[in-house]
C-alpha positions as CSV (number, residue, x, y, z in Angstrom):
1,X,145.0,-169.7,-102.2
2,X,147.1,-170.3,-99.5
3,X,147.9,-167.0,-98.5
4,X,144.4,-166.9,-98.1
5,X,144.0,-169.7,-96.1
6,X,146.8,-168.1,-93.4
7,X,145.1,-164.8,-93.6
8,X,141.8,-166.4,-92.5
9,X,143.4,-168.7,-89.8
10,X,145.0,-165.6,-88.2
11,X,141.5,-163.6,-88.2
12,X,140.3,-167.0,-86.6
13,X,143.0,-167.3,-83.9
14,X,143.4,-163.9,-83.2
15,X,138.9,-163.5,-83.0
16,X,138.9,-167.0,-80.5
17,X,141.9,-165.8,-77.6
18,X,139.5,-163.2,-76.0
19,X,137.0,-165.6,-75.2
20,X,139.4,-168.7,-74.4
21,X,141.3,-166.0,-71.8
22,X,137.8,-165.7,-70.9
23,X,137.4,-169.7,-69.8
24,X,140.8,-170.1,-68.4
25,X,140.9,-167.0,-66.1
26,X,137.3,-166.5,-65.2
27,X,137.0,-162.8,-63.7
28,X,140.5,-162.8,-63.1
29,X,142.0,-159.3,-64.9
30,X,138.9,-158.8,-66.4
31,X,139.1,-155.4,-66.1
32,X,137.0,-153.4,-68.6
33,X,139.6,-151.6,-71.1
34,X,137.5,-148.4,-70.9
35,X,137.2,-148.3,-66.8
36,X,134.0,-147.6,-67.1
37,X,134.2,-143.9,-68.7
38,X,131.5,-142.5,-70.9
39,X,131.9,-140.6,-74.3
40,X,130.4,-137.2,-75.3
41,X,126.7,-138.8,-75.3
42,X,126.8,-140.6,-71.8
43,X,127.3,-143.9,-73.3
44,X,130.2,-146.3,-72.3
45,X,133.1,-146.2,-74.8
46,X,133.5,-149.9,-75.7
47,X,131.3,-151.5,-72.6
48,X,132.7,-154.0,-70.5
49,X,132.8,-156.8,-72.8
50,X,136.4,-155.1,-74.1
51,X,138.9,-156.1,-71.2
52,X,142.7,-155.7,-70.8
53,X,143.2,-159.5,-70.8
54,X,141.4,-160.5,-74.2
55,X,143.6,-157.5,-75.9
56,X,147.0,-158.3,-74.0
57,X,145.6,-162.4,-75.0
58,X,145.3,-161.5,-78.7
59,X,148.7,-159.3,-79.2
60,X,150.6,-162.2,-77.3
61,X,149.1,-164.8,-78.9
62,X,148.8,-164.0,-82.5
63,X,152.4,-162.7,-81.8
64,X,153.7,-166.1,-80.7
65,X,152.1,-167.8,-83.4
66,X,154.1,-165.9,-85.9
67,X,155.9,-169.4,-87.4
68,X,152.6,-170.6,-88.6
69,X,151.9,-167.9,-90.6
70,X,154.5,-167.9,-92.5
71,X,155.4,-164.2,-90.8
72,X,157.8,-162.1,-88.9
73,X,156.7,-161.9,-84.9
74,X,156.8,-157.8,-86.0
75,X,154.3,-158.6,-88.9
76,X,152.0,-160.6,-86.8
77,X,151.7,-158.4,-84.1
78,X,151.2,-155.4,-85.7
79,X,147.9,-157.4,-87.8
80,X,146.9,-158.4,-84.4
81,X,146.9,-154.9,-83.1
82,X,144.7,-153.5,-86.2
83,X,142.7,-156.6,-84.9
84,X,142.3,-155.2,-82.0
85,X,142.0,-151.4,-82.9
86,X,139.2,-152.7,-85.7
87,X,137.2,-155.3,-83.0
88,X,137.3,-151.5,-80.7
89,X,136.0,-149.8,-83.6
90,X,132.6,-151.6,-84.3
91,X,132.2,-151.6,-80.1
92,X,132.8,-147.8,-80.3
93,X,129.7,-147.6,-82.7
94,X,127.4,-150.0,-81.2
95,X,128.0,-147.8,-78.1
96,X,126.8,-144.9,-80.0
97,X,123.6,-147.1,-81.8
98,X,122.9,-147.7,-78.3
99,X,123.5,-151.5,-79.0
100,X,123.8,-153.8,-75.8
101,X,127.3,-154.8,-74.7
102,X,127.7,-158.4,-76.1
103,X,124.9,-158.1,-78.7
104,X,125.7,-159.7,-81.9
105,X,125.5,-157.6,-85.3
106,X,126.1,-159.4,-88.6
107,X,129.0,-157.4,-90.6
108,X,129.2,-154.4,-88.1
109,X,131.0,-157.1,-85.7
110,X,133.1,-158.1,-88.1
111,X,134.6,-156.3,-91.1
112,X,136.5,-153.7,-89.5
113,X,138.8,-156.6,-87.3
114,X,139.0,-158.8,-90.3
115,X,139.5,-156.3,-93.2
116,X,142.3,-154.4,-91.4
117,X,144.5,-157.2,-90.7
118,X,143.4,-159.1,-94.1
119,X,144.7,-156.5,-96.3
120,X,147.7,-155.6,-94.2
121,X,149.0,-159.4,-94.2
122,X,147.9,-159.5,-97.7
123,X,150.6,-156.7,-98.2
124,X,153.1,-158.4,-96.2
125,X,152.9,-161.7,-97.8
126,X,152.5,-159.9,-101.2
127,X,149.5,-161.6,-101.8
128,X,147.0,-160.7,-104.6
129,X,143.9,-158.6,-103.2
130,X,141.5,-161.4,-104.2
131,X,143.0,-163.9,-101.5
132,X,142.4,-160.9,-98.5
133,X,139.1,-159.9,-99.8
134,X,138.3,-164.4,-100.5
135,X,139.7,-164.6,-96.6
136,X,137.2,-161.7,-94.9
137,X,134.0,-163.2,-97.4
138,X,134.8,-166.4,-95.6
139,X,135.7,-165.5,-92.1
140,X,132.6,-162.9,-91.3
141,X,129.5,-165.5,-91.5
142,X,131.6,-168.2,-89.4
143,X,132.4,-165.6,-87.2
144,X,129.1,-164.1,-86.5
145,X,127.7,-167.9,-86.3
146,X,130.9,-168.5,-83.4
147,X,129.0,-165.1,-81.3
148,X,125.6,-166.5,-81.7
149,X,126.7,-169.6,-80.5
150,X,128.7,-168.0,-77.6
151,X,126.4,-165.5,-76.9
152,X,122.5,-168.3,-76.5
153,X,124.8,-170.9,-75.7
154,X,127.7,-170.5,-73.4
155,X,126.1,-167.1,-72.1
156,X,122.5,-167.1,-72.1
157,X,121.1,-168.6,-68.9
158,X,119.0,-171.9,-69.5
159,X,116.0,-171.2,-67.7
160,X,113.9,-168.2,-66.2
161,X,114.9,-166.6,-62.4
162,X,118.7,-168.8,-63.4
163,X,120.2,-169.1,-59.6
164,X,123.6,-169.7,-60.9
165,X,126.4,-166.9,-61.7
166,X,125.8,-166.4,-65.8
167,X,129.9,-166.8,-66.4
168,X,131.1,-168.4,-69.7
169,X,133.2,-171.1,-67.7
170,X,129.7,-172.2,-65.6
171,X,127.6,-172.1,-69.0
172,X,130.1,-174.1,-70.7
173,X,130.5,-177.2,-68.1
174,X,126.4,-177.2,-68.0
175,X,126.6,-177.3,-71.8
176,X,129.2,-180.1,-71.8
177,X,127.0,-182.1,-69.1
178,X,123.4,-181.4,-69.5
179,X,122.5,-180.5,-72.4
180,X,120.8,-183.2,-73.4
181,X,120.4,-182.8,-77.3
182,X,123.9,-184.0,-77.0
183,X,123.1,-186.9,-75.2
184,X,124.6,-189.3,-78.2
185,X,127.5,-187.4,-78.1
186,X,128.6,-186.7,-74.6
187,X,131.2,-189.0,-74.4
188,X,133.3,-186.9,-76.5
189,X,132.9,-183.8,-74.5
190,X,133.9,-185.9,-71.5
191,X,136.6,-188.2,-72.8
192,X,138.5,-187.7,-70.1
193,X,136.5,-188.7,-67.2
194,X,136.2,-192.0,-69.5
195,X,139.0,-192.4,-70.5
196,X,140.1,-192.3,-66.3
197,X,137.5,-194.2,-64.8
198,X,136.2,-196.7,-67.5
199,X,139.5,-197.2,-68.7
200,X,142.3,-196.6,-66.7
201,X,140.8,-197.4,-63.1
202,X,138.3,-200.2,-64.1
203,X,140.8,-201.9,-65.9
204,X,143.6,-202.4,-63.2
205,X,140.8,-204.1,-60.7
206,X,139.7,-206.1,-63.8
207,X,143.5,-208.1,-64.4
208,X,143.8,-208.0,-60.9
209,X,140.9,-210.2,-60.9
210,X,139.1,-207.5,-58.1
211,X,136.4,-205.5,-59.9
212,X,133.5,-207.4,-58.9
213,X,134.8,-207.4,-55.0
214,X,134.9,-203.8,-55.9
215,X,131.4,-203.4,-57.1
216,X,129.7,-206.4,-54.0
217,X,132.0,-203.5,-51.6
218,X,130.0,-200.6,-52.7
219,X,126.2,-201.8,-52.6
220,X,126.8,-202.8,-48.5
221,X,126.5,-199.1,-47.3
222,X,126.8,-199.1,-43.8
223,X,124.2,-197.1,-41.7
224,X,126.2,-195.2,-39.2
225,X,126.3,-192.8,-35.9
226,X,128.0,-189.5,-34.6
227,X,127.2,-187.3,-32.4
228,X,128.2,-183.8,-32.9
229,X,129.2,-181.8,-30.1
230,X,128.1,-177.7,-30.7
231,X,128.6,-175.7,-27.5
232,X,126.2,-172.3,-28.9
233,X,123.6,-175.0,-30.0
234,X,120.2,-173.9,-28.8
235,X,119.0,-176.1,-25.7
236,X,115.8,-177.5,-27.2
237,X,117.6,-178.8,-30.5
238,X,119.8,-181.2,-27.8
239,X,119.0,-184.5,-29.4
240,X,118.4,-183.3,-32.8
241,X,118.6,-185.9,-35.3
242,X,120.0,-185.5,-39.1
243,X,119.8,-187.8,-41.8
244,X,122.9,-187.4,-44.0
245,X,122.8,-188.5,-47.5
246,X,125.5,-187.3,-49.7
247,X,126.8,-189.0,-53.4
248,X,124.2,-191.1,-54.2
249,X,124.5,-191.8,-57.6
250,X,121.3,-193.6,-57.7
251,X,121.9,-194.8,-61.6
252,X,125.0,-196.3,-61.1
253,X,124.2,-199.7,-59.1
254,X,121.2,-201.7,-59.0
255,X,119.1,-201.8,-56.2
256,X,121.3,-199.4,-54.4
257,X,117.9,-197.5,-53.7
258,X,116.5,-200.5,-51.9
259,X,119.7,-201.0,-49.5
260,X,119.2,-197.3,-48.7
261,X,115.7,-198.4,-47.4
262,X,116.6,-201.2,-45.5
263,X,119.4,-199.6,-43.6
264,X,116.9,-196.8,-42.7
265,X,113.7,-199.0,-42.0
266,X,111.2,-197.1,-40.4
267,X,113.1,-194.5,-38.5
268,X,112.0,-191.1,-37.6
269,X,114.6,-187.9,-38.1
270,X,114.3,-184.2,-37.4
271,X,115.9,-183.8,-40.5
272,X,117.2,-185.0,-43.6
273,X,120.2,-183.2,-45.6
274,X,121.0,-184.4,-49.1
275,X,124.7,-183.2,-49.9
276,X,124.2,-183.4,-53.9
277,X,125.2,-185.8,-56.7
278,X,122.2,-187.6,-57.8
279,X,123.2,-189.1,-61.5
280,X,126.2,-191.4,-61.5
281,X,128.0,-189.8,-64.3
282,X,129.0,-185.9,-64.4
283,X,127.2,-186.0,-67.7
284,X,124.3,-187.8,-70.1
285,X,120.8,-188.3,-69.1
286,X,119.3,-187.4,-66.0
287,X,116.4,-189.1,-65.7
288,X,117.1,-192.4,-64.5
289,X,118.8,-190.6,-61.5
290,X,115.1,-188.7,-61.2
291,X,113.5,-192.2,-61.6
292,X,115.3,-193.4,-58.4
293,X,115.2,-190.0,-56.1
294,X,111.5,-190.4,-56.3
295,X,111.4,-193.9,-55.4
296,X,113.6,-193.1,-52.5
297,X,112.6,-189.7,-51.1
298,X,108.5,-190.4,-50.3
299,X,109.8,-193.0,-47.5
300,X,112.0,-190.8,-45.6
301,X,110.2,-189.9,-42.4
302,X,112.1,-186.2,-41.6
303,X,110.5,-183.8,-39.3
304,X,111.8,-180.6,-40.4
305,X,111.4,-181.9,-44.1
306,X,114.5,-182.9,-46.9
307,X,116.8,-180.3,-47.9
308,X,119.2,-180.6,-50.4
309,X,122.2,-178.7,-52.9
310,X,123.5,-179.6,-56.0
311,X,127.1,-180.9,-56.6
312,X,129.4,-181.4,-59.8
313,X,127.3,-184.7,-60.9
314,X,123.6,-182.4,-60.5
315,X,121.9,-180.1,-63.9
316,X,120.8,-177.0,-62.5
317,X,118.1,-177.5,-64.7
318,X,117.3,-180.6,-62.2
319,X,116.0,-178.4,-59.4
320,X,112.4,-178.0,-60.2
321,X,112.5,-182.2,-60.7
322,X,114.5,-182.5,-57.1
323,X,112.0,-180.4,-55.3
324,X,108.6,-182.0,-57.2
325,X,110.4,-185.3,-55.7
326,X,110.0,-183.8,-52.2
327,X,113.7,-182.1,-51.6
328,X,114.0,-178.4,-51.3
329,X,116.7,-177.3,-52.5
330,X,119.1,-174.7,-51.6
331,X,121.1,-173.3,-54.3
332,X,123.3,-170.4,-52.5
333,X,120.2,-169.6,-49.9
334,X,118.8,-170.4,-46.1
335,X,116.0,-171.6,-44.3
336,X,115.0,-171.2,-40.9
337,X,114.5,-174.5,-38.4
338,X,112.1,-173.5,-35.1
339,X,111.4,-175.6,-32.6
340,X,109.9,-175.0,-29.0
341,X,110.5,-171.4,-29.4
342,X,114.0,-171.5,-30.2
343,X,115.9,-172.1,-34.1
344,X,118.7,-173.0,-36.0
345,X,119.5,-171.7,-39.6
346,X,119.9,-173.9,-42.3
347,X,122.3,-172.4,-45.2
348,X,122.6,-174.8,-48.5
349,X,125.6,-173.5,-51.1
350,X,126.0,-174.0,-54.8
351,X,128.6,-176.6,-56.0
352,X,132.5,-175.2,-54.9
353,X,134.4,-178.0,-56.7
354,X,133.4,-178.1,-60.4
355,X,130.9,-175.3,-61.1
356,X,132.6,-173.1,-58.1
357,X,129.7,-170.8,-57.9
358,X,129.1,-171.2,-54.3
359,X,128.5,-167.7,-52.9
360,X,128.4,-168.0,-49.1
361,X,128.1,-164.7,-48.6
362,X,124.8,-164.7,-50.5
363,X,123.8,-167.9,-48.5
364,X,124.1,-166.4,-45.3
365,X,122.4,-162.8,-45.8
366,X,119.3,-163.7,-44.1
367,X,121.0,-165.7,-41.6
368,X,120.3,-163.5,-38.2
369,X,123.4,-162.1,-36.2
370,X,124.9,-164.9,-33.7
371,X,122.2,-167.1,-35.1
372,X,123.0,-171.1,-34.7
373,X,124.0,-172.0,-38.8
374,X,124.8,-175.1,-40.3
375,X,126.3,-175.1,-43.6
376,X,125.3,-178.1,-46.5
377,X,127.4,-178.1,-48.9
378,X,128.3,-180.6,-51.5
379,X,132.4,-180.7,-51.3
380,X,134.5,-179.2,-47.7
381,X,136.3,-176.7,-50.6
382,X,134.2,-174.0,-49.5
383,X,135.4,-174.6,-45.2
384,X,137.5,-171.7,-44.8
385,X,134.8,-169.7,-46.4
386,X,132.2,-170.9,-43.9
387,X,133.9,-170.4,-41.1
388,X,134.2,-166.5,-41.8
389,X,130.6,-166.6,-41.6
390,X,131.0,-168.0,-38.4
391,X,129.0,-171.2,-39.4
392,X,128.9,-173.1,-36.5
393,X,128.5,-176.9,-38.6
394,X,129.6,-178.1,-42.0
395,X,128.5,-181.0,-43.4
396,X,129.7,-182.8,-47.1
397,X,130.5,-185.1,-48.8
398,X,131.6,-185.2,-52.4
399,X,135.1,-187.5,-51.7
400,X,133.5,-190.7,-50.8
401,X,136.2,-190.9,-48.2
402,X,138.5,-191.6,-51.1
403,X,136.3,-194.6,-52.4
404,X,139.5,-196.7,-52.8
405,X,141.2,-196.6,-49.8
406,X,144.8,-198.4,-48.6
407,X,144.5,-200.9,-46.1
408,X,144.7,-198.2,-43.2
409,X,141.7,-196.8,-44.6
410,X,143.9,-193.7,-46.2
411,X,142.8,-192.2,-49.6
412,X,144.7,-192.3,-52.4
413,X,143.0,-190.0,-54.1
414,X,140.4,-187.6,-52.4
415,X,139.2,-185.1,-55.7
416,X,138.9,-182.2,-53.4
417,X,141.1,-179.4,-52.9
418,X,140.4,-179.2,-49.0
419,X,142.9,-180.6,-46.8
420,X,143.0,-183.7,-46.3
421,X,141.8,-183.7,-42.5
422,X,138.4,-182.6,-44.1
423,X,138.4,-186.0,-46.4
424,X,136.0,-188.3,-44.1
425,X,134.5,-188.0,-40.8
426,X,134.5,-185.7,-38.2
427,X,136.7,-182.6,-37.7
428,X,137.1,-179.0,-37.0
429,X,138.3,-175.7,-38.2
430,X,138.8,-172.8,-36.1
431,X,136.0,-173.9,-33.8
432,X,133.3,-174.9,-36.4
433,X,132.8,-178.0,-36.2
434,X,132.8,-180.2,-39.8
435,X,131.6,-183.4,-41.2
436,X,132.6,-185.4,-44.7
437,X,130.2,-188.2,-45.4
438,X,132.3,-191.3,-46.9
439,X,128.8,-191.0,-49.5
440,X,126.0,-193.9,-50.3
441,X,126.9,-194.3,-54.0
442,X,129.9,-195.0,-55.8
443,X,131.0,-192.4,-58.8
444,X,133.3,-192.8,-62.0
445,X,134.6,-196.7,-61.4
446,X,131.7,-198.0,-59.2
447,X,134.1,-199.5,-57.0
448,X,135.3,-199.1,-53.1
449,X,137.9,-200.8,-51.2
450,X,138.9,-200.6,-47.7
451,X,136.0,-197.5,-47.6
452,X,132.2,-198.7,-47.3
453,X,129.9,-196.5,-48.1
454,X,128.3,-194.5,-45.6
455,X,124.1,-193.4,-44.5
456,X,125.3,-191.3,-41.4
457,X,123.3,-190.3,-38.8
458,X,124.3,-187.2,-36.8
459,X,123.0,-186.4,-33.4
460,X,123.6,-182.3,-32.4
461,X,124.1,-182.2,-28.7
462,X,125.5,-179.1,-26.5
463,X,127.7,-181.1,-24.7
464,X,129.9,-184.3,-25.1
465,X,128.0,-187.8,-23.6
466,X,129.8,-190.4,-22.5
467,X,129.3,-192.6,-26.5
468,X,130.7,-190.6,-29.2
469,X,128.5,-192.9,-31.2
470,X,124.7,-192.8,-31.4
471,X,123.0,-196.5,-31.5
């Protein structure tokens, strides 16, 4: 029995590599093993599910793992390779039954990667035939339940007209954080993040006897002023006003909502952008954060309308909710501001810090050639990006200025893989001109020190005024 139990751990190990190459390396070297050539019938030889890396993933892998086995690394390479050559096999004939790449056939997918390798390591191990043939009876219904669940789980978009990339690293971290029949369990596919935030961070401020100075510091938001200085910005935008509203987190403070409106009041805006992160937590239930956005969004008087893109706290499946609120939503896409004859374009990009399917190319298509652009996006990640599209503004938020700050005001920590010149404020790249909300909310640890948070206020001008700060 315990030959058969090996046996069947090496068809396990050797069957999951593939797809775990697949989540650490994205579309890195995912070049299809066949290159795209056709057999005798016009049909792709293996179809470009079969890449170099998940074959080069399983040889090393099963070959490393050799000690476990109870094996030579000689033995366990050469079962990994008829692992290999069988999994090759049954694509080879579901190319020829004009079967879909990636479509999942119970036995066909199966028994030729498990049954050559089974009864070669039986052989090596000298095992009796009933432990192979005990290890492949076990290993093919587990394994065809592992490619349903990879395939209409991890694969399979969520919804109808899906504006994301379909990418088993993006399917997986929506799985982890919105997929709500896990809602009981989500703190075990998060543990990290709690483990961080709820442990580590809130319980320094708590023996230092701070946390609630931390929590009193992040509901008094402050309600501040820049002006933005953009040269090619048409004349009759001068003056144009934006409402900037990034990291709200609207579950994760009470009354935070109501301090929002009262730092507004009643004033008017051209314009209001909302840089992402609604819910507090990057995973759990959504619906408080819905609760508050449509409490919020029906008092904020914006000209132009309320634009908004998701960040690494937002469901994709929350879009249809955010825009019956009263936010359209740009997910990778652009809109079009006119005014007195003249117009800006408004481009809005997918999350680039968590998810990373940001496609700014895709974002600016319908922008028109020299056409005035400003970017929203949730993080300043995607900067460099932006300004080879010649964006003329960028405006984030997503690192809450560092949230907890030194006494100087610098961040320790910033969670953004910008440079740090892009963590708060004003600043500029190559002649586009950038700004980093500090954010409303608080995330992970609800706490700020020595950084308030921020409701900014941006006015576009075309040429510097003597106050840098609007009133």
């Amino acid at each position: 029995m315990t030959d058969a139990i090996k046996i069947l751990c090496f068809l396990f190990w050797g069957n999951l590599l593939p797809p775990l190459a697949s989540l650490a390396l994205g579309d890195r070297l995912a070049r299809p093993l066949d290159h795209g050539a056709t057999w005798f019938d016009g049909r792709p030889l293996f179809g470009p599910h079969k890449t170099i890396r998940g074959i080069l993933a399983s040889l090393a892998g099963c070959t490393l793992a050799f000690p476990l086995f109870g094996v030579s690394w000689q033995t366990a390479m050469c079962a990994a390779g008829l692992l290999m050559a069988g999994d090759l096999l049954s694509s080879f004939i579901k190319r020829r039954l004009r079967l879909a790449s990636g479509e999942s056939v119970f036995g066909l997918d199966q028994i030729f990667e498990a049954l050559l390798p089974a009864l070669y390591l039986g052989a090596r191990m000298q095992a009796p035939l009933w432990q192979a043939l005990l290890a492949l009876a076990a290993f093919l219904p587990v394994a065809h339940a592992g490619a349903r669940f990879w395939k209409y789980i991890i694969i399979r978009p969520p919804m109808e007209n899906y504006p994301r990339f379909v990418r088993s690293t993006v399917r997986l971290r929506e799985w982890r954080s919105c997929h709500q029949p896990l809602a009981r369990w989500h703190v075990w596919f998060n543990l990290s993040s709690l483990l961080y935030n709820r442990g580590l961070v809130s319980t320094v401020f708590r023996l230092l006897g701070r946390y609630d100075e931390g929590i009193a510091n992040a509901l008094r938001p402050e309600l501040t002023g820049y002006e933005i200085v953009c040269p090619t910005l048409p004349k009759s935008f001068d003056g144009f006003t934006i409402l900037l509203l990034t990291d709200l987190h609207l579950d994760g403070l009470p009354g935070l909502v109501d301090l929002v409106l009262a730092r507004i009041g009643q004033r008017h805006f051209d314009l209001c952008l909302i840089g992402g992160d609604i819910r507090m937590e990057t995973y759990g239930p959504i619906a408080p954060s819905l609760r508050a956005l449509r409490r919020l969004l029906p008092h904020i008087q914006a000209r132009h309308g309320i634009f908004g893109v998701l960040g690494n706290h937002d469901c994709i499946e929350m879009v249809p909710d955010f825009e019956e609120a009263g936010m359209l939503m740009l997910v990778n896409d652009a809109t079009r501001i006119e005014q007195n004859d003249e117009s800006v374009w408004l481009a809005g990009i997918d999350d680039p810090n968590y998810y990373k399917t940001h496609d700014p190319a895709k974002a600016f298509s319908p922008v028109a050639p020299g056409g005035f652009s400003i970017l929203l996006a949730h993080s300043p990640e995607a900067y460099q990006e932006a300004a080879r599209h010649q964006a003329a503004l960028y405006l984030c938020g997503h690192t809450h200025g560092g949230q907890i700050c030194l006494g100087s005001g610098t961040p320790i920590y910033t969670n953004s893989r910008a440079p740090r010149f892009t963590a708060k404020g004003r600043w500029q790249y190559l002649g586009m001109q950038g700004f980093t909300s500090r954010g409303v909310g608080a995330s992970g640890a609800p706490l700020r020190f020595n950084c308030p948070g921020e409701i900014a206020v941006l006015t576009l001008r075309t040429q510097s005024l003597e106050g840098k700060e609007t009133p």
